[in-house]
Each structure stands twice: as structure tokens, then as C-alpha cells.
C-alpha positions as CSV (number, residue, x, y, z in Angstrom):
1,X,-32.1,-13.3,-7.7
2,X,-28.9,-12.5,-9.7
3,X,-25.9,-10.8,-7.3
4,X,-25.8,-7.4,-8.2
5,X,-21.9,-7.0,-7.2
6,X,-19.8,-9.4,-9.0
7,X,-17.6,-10.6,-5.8
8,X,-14.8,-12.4,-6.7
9,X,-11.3,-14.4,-4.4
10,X,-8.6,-12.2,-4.1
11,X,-5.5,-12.3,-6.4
12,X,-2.6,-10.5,-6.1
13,X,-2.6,-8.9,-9.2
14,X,-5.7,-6.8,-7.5
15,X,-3.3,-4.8,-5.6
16,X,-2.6,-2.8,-8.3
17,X,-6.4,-1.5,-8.2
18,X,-6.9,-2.0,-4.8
19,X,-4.7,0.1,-3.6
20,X,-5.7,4.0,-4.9
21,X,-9.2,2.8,-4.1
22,X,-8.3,1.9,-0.3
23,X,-5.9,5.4,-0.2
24,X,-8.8,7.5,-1.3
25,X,-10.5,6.7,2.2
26,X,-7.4,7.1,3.9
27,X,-8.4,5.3,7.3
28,X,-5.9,3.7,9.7
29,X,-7.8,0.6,10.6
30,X,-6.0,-2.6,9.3
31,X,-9.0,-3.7,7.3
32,X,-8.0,-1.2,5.2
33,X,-4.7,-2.9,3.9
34,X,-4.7,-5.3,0.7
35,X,-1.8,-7.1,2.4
36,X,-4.6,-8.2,5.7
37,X,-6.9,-8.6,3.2
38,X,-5.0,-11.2,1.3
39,X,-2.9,-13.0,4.0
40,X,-6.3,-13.8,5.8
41,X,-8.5,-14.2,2.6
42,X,-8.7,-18.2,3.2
43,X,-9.7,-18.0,6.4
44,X,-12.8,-15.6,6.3
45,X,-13.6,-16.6,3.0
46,X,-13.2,-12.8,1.8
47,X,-13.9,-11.4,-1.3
48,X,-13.8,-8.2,-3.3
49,X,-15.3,-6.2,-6.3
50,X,-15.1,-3.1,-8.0
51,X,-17.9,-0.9,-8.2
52,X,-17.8,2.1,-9.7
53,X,-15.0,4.0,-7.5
54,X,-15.4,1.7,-4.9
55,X,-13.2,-1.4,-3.3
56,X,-16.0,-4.0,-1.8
57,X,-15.2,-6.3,0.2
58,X,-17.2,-9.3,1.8
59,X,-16.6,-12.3,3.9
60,X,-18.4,-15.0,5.9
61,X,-19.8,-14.2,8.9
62,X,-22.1,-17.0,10.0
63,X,-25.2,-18.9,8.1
64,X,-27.5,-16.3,8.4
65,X,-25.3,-13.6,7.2
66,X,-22.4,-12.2,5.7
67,X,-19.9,-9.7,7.0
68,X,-19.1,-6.5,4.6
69,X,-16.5,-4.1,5.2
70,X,-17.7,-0.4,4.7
71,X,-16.5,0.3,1.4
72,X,-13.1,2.4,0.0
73,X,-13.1,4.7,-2.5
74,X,-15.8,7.5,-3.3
75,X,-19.9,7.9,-4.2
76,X,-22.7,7.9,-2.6
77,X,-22.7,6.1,0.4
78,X,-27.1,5.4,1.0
79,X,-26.4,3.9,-2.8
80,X,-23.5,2.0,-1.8
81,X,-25.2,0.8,1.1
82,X,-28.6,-0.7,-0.4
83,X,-26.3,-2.3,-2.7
84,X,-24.8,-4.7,-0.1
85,X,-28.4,-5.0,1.5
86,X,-29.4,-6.1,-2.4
87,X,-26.6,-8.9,-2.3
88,X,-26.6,-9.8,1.0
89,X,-30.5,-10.8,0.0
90,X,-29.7,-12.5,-3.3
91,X,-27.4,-15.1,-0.9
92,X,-30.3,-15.4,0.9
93,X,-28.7,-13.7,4.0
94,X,-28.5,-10.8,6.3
95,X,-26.0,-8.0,6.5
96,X,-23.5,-6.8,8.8
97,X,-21.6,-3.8,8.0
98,X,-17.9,-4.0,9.5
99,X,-17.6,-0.1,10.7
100,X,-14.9,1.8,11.7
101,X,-14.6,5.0,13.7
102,X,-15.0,7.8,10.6
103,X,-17.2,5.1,8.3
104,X,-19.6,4.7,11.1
105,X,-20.7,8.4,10.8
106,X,-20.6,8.2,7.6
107,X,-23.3,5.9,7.5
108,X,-26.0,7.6,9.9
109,X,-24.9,10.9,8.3
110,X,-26.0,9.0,5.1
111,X,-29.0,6.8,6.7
112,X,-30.0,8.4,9.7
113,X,-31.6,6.3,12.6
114,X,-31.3,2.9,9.8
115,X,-28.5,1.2,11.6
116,X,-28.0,-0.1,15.3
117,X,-24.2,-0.1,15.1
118,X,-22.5,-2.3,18.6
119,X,-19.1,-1.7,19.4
120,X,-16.2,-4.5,19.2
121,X,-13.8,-4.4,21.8
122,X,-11.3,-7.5,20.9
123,X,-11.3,-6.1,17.4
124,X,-10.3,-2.4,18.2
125,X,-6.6,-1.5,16.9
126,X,-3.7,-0.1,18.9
127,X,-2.8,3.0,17.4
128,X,0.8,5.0,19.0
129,X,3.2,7.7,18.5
130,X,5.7,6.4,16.4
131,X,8.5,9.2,18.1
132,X,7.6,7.4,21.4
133,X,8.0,4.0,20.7
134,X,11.2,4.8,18.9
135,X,12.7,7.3,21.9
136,X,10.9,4.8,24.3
137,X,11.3,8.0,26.1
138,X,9.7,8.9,29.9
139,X,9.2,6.8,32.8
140,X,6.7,4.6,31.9
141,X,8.5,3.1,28.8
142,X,11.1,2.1,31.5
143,X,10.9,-1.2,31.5
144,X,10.9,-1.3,27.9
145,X,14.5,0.7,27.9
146,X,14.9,-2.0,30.8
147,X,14.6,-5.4,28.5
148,X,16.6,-3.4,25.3
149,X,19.4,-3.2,27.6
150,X,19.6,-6.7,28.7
151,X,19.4,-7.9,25.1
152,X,22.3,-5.7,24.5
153,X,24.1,-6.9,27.5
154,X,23.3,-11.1,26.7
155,X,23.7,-10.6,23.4
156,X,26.7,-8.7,22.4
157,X,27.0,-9.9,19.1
158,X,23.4,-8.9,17.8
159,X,23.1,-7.8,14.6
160,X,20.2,-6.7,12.8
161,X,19.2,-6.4,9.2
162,X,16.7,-5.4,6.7
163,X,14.6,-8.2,4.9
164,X,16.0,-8.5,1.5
165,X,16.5,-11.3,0.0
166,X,15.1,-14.9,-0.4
167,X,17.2,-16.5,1.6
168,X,16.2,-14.0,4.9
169,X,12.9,-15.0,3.6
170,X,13.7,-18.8,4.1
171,X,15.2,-18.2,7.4
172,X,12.2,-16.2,8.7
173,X,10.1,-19.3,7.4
174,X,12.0,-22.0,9.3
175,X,12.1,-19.7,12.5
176,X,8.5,-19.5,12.1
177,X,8.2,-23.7,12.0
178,X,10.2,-23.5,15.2
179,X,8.6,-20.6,17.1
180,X,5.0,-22.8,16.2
181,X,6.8,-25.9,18.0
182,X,7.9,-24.0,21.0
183,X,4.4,-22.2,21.2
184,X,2.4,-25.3,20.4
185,X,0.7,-24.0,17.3
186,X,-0.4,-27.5,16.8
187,X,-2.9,-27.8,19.7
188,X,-4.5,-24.4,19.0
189,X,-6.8,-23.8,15.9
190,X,-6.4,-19.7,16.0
191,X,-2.6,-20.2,16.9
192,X,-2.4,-22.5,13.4
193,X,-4.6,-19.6,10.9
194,X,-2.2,-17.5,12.5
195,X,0.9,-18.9,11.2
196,X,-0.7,-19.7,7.6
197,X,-1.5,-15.8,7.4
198,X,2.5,-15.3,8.4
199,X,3.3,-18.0,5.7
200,X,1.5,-16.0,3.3
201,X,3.0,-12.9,3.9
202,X,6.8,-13.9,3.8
203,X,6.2,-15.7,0.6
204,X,4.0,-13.3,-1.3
205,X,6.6,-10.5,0.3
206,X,7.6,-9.1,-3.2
207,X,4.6,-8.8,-4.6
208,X,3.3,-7.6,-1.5
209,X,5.3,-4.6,-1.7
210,X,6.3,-5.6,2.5
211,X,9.2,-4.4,4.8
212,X,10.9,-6.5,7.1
213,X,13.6,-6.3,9.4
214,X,14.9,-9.2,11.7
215,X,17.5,-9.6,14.4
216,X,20.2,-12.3,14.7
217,X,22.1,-13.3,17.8
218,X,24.8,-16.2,17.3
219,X,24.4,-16.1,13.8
220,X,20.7,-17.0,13.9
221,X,17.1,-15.3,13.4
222,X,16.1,-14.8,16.7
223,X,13.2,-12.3,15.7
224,X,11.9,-10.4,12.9
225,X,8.8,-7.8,11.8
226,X,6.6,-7.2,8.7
227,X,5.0,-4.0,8.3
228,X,4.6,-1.5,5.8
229,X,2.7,1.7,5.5
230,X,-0.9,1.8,5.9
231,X,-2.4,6.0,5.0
232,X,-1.1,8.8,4.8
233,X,0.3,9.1,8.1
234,X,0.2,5.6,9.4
235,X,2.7,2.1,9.5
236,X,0.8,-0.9,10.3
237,X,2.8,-3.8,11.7
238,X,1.5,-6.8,10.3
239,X,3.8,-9.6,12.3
240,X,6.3,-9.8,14.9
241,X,7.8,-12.8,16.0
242,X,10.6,-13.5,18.6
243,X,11.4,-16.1,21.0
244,X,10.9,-15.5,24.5
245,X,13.6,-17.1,26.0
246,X,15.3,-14.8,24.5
247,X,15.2,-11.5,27.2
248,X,14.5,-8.4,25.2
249,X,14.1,-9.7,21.7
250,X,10.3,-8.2,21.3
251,X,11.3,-4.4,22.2
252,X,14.6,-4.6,20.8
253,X,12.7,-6.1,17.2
254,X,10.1,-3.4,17.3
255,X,11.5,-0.1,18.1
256,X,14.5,-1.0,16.3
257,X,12.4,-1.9,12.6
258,X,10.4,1.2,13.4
259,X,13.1,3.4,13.6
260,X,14.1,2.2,10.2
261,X,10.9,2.1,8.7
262,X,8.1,4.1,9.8
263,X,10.2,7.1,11.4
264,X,8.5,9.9,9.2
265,X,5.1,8.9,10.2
266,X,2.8,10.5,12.8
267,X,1.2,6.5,13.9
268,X,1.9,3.3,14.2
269,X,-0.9,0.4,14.0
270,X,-0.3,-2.8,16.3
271,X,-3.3,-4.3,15.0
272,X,-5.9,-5.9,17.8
273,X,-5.8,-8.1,20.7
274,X,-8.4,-10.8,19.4
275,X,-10.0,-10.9,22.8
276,X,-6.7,-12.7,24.0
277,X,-5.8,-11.4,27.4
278,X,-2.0,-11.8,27.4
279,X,-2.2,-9.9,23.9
280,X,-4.3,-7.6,25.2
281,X,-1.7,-6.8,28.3
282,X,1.1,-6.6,26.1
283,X,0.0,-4.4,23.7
284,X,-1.5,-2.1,26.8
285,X,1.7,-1.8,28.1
286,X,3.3,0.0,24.8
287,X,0.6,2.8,26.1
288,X,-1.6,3.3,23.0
289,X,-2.2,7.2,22.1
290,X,-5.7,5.6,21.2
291,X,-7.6,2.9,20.3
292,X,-9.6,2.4,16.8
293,X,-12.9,2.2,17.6
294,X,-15.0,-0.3,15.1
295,X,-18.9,-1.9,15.0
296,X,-20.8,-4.1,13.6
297,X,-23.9,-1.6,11.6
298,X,-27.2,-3.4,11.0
299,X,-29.6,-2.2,9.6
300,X,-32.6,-1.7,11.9
């Protein structure tokens, strides 16, 4: 049995085609980003068509079955979705249907009682008010205000500056090598695909269409941020890196490259928490305005 969608590894030069496709369905999960899409393409083994006026994208999922993102773009979803049952069979496999809150009605609106759709907990993004982590404003942002104030205090001569150039690139690079030494990157496996996806998205920053800001203190990159925007009323931040000997460096980095970067939209996206429990309680205590519900959908 032939594949009826002709899947394909990402280039960048699919941006270009990606992208209207992706804005069409205007969701605010990360998923729906070329740049998480490519930066983590090697790892899951994704891959993407176009079909008709839709973006398809697959990846592995285990050796019975293969993982497909609910499609962006337009058309008839029950179509749409007996396609990737079609080519899910033709690789002699099962499918699971990556689902997000908004795609998931879609799809019992479009296939009523089919699908047994479980939600993911570790893969549910952080969604906030971009005005409050900016102001940082009311009492239980407190201790955020707290740390920004004893960065400002230690370090006296921060400075901080928009990513620009190649050479801010570099740095960022080599601060990476050393925040993976301090961290001990090299002794965990999800710590390691981690850093390879950050690789990939400081060098393809260009072409990636990226923002970045980063801090200095003594003349050196102490932290910095990747982000850009996501929808129509949402910035995603992709990566944010600091040291934390360094008191203060994470709040200072991220309301400080929001306030120059995402400050005219309604959300911010801080991705997920991967099941990790320290992510999970620092990202918690930024006091998400709500969390992106996703699911696996398979059909019954």
C-alpha cells in the first residue's frame, strides 16, 4: 500500500509555506510553531506535507504507531482525518492524533463518538498575561519583584541587549557549552536533546525569523531568551537560559525580553513542564492565567 500523503524531513525553506498554513488555525499551542517543529525535528523524527490547504505533520511515536499533529490550515476535517488513518495503515501502524484544546472539538464535531481522546498533563502549555508578567504587579508576584531587585543590587553594572548579531549568537552558544557543564547535560539524555534543539535555534536564528534578548553582568552573557510570536495574540518563548548562581538572572531575563518583545500581545506561551517537577514548580509559580489543555485522539 502506496502512502497517500507524501511526508517529507523538514527544511527551512518550508517556512515560507508553513507559516500562512499554521496562521490560518491560529492556535496558541507550541506545536503550532515551524521554529518547535524544526529545532526538535531530529529528535521525534517529524515530518510534514502539504495537502491541499493543509500543514501535516507526523512523527514517531512507538513501533506500533505514529504520532500526527491535528492538521493547520482549512477543509474538511472527517476527510483529513481518514487520510492519516490511510497512512498511518500503509506504514503498517496505528494512529494517534496529537489534539489540542479547540482541535479536539473539532474532531468529535467532525466524527462524533469515533475517537477516545486522554488528556496529557506533562505536555499542557503555560499560557499568562503578558501585562502581568511585565508589571510583575500584586502580591503574589512578590518574590519575583524580590529576586529583580537583588540582581539590580549585585549586579550594578547589568546591561542588557537585543540579539543581533553573530557574534551575540556565538556568545549565547559558548554560554550554552558552559551552562550544560554546570548542569551536567552529559549524564542526562533529555538534558543533551535539549541543548541540541537550543543549538539549532541560535544557529538557524535568521532564517528562523527569532528574537532574542540576553543580559550581561561583568561584561559577560549571564542569560538570554528566544521567543517570537506564535498567533494572533500570542509570544511563545522558546528558550531561556541563565545561571543560577547568579540571584535574579531568570526574572530579570524574562520580564525584561518580554517587555521588549511581546508587550502588544494579550499571551505569553512558556511551553510545558515535561512531567519534570522542578519545571513544573517554577513555571507554577509565574501563576499561569491557564493552561493548554492537549490529548492523544484514537480512533475507537
Amino acid at each position: 500500500m502506496s502512502n497517500p500523503i507524501p511526508f517529507k524531513e523538514i527544511e527551512l525553506s518550508d517556512k515560507e509555506w508553513a507559516d500562512p498554513l499554521l496562521a490560518v488555525s491560529d492556535y496558541r499551542a507550541t506545536e503550532y510553531c515551524f521554529t518547535t517543529l524544526y529545532i526538535w525535528a531530529g529528535f521525534f523524527g517529524t515530518r510534514i506535507a502539504r495537502h491541499r490547504d493543509w500543514l501535516m505533520m507526523r512523527s514517531e511515536w512507538d513501533k506500533d504507531s505514529l504520532s500526527y499533529i491535528f492538521p493547520a490550515g482549512n477543509g474538511d476535517v472527517r476527510e483529513i482525518l481518514d487520510l492519516i488513518e490511510e497512512d498511518a495503515a500503509a506504514c503498517g501502524k496505528k494512529a494517534v492524533v496529537w489534539a489540542v484544546s479547540g482541535a479536539a472539538e473539532k474532531i468529535e464535531a467532525a466524527c462524533p463518538g469515533m475517537y477516545e481522546f486522554t488528556p496529557v498533563r506533562k505536555s499542557f502549555d503555560y499560557i499568562y498575561e503578558t501585562e502581568r508578567m511585565i508589571s510583575l504587579s500584586g502580591k503574589k508576584y512578590q518574590p519575583k519583584r524580590n529576586f529583580i531587585s537583588r540582581f539590580k543590587t549585585l549586579y550594578p553594572d547589568w546591561t542588557y541587549e537585543d540579539i543581533t548579531s553573530g557574534g551575540q549568537i556565538d556568545e549565547c552558544l559558548e554560554m550554552t557549552d558552559r551552562w550544560c557543564a554546570v548542569n551536567g547535560c552529559s549524564h542526562d539524555k533529555s538534558m543533551q536533546m535539549e541543548a541540541c534543539a537550543v543549538r539549532s535555534a541560535l544557529n538557524n536564528f535568521g532564517h528562523l525569523r527569532l528574537k532574542g534578548g540576553l543580559l550581561r553582568t561583568g561584561g559577560k552573557v549571564v542569560a538570554y531568551t528566544l521567543g517570537e510570536q506564535l498567533n494572533s495574540d500570542t509570544f511563545i518563548v522558546h528558550v531561556e537560559k541563565a545561571f543560577s548562581d547568579v540571584t535574579g538572572a531568570y526574572p530579570m531575563i524574562n520580564r525584561t525580553f518580554l517587555e521588549h518583545e511581546a508587550g502588544g500581545l494579550t499571551y505569553v506561551n512558556r511551553e510545558d513542564d515535561t512531567g519534570d517537577e522542578g519545571l513544573r514548580k517554577a513555571k507554577l509559580s509565574y501563576h499561569p492565567v491557564f493552561m493548554l489543555e492537549k490529548y492523544l485522539a484514537i480512533r475507537r
